[in-house]
C-alpha positions as CSV (number, residue, x, y, z in Angstrom):
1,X,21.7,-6.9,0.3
2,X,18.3,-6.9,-1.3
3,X,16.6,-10.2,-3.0
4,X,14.2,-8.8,-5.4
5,X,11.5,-11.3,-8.1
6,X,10.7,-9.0,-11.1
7,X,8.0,-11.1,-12.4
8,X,6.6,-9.7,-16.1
9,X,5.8,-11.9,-19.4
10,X,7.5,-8.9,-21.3
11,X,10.8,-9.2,-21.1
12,X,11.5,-5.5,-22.3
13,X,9.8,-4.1,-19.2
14,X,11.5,-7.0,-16.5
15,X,14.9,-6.2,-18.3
16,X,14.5,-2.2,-18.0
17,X,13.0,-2.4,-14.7
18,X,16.2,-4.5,-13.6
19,X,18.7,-1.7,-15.0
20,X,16.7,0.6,-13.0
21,X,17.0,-1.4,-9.6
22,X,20.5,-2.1,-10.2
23,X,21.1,1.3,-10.4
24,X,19.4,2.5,-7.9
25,X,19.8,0.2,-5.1
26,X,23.4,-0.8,-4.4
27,X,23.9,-4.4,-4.2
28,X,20.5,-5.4,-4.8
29,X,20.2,-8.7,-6.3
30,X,17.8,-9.4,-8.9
31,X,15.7,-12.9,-10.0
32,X,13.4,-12.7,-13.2
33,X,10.0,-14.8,-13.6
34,X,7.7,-14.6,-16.5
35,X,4.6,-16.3,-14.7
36,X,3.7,-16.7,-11.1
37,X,4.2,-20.3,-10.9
38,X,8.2,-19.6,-11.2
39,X,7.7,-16.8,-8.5
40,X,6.7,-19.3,-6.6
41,X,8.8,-21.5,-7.1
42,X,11.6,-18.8,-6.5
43,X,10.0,-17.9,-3.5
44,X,10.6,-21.7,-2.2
45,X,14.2,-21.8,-3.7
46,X,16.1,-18.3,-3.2
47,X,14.2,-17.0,-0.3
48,X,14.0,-15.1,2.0
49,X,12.9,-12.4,-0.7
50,X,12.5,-9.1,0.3
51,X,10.3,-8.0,-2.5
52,X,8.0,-9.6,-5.1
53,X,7.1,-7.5,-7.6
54,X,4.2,-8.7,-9.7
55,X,2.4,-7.9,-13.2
56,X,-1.4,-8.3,-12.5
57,X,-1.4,-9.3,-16.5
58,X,0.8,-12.3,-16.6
59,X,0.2,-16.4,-16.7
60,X,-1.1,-17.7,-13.7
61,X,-2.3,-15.0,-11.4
62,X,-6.0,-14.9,-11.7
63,X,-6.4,-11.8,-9.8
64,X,-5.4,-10.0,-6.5
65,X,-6.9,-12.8,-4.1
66,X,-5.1,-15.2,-5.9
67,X,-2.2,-14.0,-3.6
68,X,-3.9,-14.1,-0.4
69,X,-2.6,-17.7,0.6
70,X,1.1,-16.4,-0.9
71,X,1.1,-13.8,1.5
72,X,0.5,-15.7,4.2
73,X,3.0,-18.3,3.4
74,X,5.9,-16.1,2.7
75,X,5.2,-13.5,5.6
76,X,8.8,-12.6,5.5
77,X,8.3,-11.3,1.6
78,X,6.8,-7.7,0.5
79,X,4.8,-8.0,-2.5
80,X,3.9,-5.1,-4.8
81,X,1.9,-5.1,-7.9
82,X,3.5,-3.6,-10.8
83,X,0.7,-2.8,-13.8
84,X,-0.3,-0.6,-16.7
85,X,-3.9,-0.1,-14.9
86,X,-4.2,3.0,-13.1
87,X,-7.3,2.3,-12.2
88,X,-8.6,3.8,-8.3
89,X,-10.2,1.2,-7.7
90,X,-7.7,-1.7,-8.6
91,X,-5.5,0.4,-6.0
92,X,-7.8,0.0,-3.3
93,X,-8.4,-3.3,-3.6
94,X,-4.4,-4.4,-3.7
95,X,-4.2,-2.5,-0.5
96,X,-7.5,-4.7,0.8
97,X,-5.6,-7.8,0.0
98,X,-2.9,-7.2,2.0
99,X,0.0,-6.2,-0.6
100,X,2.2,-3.3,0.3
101,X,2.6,-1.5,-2.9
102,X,1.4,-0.8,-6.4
103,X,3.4,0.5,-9.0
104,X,2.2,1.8,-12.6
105,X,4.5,1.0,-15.3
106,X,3.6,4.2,-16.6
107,X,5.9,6.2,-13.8
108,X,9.3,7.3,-14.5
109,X,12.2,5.1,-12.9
110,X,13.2,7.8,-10.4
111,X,9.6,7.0,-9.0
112,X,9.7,3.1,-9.4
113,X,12.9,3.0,-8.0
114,X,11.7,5.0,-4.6
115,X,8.5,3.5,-4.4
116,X,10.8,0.3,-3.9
117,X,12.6,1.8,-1.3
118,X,9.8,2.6,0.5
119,X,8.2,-0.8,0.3
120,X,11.7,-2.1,1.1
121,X,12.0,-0.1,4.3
122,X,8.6,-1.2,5.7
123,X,5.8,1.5,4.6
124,X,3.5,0.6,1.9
125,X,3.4,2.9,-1.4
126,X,0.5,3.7,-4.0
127,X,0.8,6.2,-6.6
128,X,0.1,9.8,-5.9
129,X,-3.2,9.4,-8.3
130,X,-4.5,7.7,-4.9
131,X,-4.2,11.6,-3.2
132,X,-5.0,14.0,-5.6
133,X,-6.3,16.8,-4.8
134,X,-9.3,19.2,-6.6
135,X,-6.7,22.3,-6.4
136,X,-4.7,21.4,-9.5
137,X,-1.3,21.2,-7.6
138,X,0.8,18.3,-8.7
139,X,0.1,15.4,-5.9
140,X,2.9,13.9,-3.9
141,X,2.9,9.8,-3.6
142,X,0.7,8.6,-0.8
143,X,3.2,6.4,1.7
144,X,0.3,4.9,4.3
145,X,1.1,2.5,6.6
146,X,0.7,-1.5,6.0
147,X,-3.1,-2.5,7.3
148,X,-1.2,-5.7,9.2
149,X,0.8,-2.8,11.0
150,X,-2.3,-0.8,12.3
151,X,-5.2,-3.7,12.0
152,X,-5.9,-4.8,15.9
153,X,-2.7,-3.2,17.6
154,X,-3.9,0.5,16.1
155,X,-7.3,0.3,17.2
156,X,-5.9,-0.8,21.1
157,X,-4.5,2.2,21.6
158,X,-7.0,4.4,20.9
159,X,-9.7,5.5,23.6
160,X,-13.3,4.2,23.7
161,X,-14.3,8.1,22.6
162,X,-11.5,8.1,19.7
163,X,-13.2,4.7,18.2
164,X,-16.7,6.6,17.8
165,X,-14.7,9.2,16.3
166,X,-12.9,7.2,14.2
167,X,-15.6,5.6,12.9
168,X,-17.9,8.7,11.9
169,X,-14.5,10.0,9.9
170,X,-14.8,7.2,7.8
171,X,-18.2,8.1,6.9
172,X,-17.1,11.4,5.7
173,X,-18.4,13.8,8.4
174,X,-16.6,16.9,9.6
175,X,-15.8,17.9,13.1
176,X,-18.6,19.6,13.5
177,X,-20.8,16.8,12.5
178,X,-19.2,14.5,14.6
179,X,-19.4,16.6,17.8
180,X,-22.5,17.1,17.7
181,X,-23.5,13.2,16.8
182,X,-21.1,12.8,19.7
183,X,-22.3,15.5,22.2
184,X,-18.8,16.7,22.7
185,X,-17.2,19.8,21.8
186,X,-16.3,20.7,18.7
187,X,-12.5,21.3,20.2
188,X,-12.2,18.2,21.7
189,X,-13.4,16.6,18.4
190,X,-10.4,18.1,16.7
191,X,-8.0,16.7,19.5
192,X,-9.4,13.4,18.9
193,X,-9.4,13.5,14.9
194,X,-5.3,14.5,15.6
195,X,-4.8,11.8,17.3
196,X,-5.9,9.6,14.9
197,X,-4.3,10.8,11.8
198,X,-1.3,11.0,14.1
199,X,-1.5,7.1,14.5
200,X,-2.3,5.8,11.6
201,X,0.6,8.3,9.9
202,X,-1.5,10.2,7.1
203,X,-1.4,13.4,6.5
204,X,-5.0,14.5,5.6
205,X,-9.0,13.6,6.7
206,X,-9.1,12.1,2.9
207,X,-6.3,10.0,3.8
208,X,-7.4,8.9,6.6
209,X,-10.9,7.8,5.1
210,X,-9.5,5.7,2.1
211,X,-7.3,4.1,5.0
212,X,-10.6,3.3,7.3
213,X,-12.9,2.3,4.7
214,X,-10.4,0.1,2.8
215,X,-9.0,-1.5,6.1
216,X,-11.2,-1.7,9.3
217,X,-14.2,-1.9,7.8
218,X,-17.3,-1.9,10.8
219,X,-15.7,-0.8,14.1
């Protein structure tokens, strides 16, 4: 069974949210805070929790980094952001903090209630406004993995050559481009670009750059 903090000053949305849960999670059980001093404190009282989800908006949380020291003291406890703001950016930077999902209070409850699941399970979730694509095709939701999960331990199991790769991916260049910055073929280029996308479980190059750039940083 599930322990999940639905933490929202509106009570509409935390009540509605609930009834969504509840419905689709089997057994889950459900605590309710208005600020983030009483997640907090519920985090102290009723843990372990599995899953904090938290309104950017309400008393007491500053920001993102505010939860940076949370994070670390309840390592046990998923925490997901759960805001009106759509905003690319504000995505990126949840992900930068360390949380492993962001939900938009302006998807429908089929999609809040499996973006839970997926945090639940261990992957991180963002909304598909993260992937988009410039073909017009309805995106699918971006599911990347958690940067704790590939931080040190991803970059030791790739190969010396795979790290110079790596790094020029995150600066946008193409196979190609990297081959010949590289001096390698253009073949074995794309066998080491595989194997990277491969590890760090995306399904695209654009993927795969949001990932780098958000996460790793200088390599």
């Amino acid at each position: 069974m599930y322990k999940i903090i639905i933490a929202d000053d509106h009570g509409l949305y935390r009540r509605g949210l609930r009834l969504a849960l509840t419905a689709g999670i089997p057994g889950v059980e459900i605590f309710e805070a208005t600020c983030f001093d009483a997640v907090v404190g519920l985090l102290a009282e009723q843990g372990p929790i599995d899953l904090a989800m938290l309104d950017l908006n309400m008393p007491g949380l500053l920001n993102q980094e505010v939860l940076g020291d949370v994070l670390v003291a309840y390592p046990e406890t998923r925490f997901a952001i759960v805001t009106g703001n759509d905003s690319r950016s504000e995505i990126l930077t949840a992900l930068s903090v360390g949380l492993h999902g962001y939900i938009v209070k302006s998807q429908k409850d089929e999609e809040v209630v499996l973006a839970v699941k997926e945090i639940l399970s261990g992957r991180i979730y963002v909304p598909a406004l993260l992937s988009r694509n410039s073909g017009g095709q309805e995106p699918q939701p971006l599911e990347v993995p958690h940067r704790n999960g590939i931080g040190a331990r991803f970059l030791e199991r790739l190969t010396s050559r795979q790290k110079d790769v790596l790094k020029l991916m995150a600066e946008g260049y193409s196979n190609k481009e990297i081959a010949r910055d590289l001096d390698i073929a253009e073949a074995t280029t794309k066998i080491h670009a595989a194997a990277i996308l491969r590890e760090l479980g995306v399904r695209n190059r654009t993927e795969a750059a949001v990932l780098i750039k958000t996460w790793l940083g200088t390599i």
